[in-house]
C-alpha atoms as a printed R data frame, in Angstrom:
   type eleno elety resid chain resno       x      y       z
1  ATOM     1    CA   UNK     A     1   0.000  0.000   0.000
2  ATOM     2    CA   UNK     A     2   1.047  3.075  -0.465
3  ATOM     3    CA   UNK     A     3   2.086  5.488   2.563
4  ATOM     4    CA   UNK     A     4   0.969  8.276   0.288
5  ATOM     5    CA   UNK     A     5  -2.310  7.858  -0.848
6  ATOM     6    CA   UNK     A     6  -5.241 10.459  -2.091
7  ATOM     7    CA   UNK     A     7  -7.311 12.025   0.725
8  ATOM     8    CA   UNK     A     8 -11.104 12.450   0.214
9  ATOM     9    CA   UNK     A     9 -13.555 13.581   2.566
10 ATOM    10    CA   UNK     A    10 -17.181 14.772   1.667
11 ATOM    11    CA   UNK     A    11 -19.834 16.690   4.694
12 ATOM    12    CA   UNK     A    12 -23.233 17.820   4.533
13 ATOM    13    CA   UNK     A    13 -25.457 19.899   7.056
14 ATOM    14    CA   UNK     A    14 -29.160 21.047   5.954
15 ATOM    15    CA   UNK     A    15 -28.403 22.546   2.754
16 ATOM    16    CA   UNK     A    16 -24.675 22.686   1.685
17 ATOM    17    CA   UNK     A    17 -21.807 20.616   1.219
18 ATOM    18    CA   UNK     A    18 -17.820 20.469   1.947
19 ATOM    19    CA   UNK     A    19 -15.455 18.323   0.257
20 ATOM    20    CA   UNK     A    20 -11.630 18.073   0.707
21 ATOM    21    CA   UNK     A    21  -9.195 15.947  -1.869
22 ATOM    22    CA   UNK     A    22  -5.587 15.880  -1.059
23 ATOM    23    CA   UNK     A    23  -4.142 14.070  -4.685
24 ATOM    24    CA   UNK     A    24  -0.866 14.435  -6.689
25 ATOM    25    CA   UNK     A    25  -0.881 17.037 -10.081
26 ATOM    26    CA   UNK     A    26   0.455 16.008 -13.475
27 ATOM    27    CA   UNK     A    27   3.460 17.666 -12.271
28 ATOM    28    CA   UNK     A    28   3.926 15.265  -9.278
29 ATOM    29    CA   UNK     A    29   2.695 18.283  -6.897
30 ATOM    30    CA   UNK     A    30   0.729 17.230  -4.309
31 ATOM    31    CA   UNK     A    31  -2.577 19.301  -4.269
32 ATOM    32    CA   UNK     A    32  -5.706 20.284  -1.541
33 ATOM    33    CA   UNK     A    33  -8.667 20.932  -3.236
34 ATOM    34    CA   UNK     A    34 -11.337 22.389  -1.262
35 ATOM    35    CA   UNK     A    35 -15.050 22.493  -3.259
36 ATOM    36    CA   UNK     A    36 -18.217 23.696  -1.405
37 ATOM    37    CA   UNK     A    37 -21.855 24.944  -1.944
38 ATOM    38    CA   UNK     A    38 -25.363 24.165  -1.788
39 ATOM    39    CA   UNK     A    39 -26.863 20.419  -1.837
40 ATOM    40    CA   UNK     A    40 -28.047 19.670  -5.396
41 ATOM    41    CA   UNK     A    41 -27.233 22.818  -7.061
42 ATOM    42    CA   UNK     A    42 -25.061 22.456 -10.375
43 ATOM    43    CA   UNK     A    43 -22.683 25.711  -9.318
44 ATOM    44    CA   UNK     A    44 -20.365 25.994  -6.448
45 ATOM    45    CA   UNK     A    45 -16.536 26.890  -5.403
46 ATOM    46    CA   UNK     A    46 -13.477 25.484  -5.606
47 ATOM    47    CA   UNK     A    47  -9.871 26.500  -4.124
48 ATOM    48    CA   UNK     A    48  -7.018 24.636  -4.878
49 ATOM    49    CA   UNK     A    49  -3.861 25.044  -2.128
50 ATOM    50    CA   UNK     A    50  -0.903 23.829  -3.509
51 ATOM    51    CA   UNK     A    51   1.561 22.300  -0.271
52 ATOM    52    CA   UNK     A    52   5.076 21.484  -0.005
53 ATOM    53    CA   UNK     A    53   4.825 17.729   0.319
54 ATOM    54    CA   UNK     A    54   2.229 15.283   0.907
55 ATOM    55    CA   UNK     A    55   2.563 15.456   5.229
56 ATOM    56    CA   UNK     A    56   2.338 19.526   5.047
57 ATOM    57    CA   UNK     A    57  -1.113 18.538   2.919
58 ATOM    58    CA   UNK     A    58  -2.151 15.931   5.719
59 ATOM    59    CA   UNK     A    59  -1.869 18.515   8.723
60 ATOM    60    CA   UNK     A    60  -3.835 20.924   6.602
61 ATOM    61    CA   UNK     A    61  -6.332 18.254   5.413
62 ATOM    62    CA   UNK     A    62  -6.969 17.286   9.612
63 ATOM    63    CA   UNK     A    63  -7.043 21.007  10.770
64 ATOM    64    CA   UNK     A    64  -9.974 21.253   7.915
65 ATOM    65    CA   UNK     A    65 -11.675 18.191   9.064
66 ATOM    66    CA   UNK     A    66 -11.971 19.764  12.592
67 ATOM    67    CA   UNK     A    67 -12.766 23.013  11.654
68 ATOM    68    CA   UNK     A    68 -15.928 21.235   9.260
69 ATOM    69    CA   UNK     A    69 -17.178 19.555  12.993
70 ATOM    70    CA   UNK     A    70 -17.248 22.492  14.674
71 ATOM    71    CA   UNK     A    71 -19.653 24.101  12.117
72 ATOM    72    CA   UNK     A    72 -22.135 21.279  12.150
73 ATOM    73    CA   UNK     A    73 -21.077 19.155   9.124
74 ATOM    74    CA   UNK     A    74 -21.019 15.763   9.251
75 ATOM    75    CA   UNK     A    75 -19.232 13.332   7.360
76 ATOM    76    CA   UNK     A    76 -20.840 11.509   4.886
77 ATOM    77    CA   UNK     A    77 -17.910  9.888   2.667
């Protein structure tokens, strides 16, 4: 298995959404994409954090994971 693997994570609450996705570029670059919005709607955001290496994307990934509990998500994937 591989000690670096994708990260994907997916919350909901009433009416939006929250997804994270830690994953290598075509470059090698490992990536955090953040997307958000509202439940079933076709538009939404996306941010894209580019990190030095795959365990500076990890802590990131966890403090995000946290910060989506405290504001009533709750994982769903």
């Amino acid at each position: 298995m591989n000690a670096e693997a994708p990260l994907f994570s997916r919350w909901e609450r009433e009416t939006r959404y929250y997804e994270l996705r830690l994953q290598q570029d075509l470059w090698g670059d490992w990536v955090l994409m953040r997307v958000w919005g509202q439940r079933g709607a076709a538009l939404g955001q996306i941010r894209r954090e580019l990190c030095a290496d795959y365990g500076h994307g990890q802590r990131i990934y966890a403090q995000s994971i946290t910060q989506r509990g405290k504001r009533g998500y709750r994982c769903v994937a």
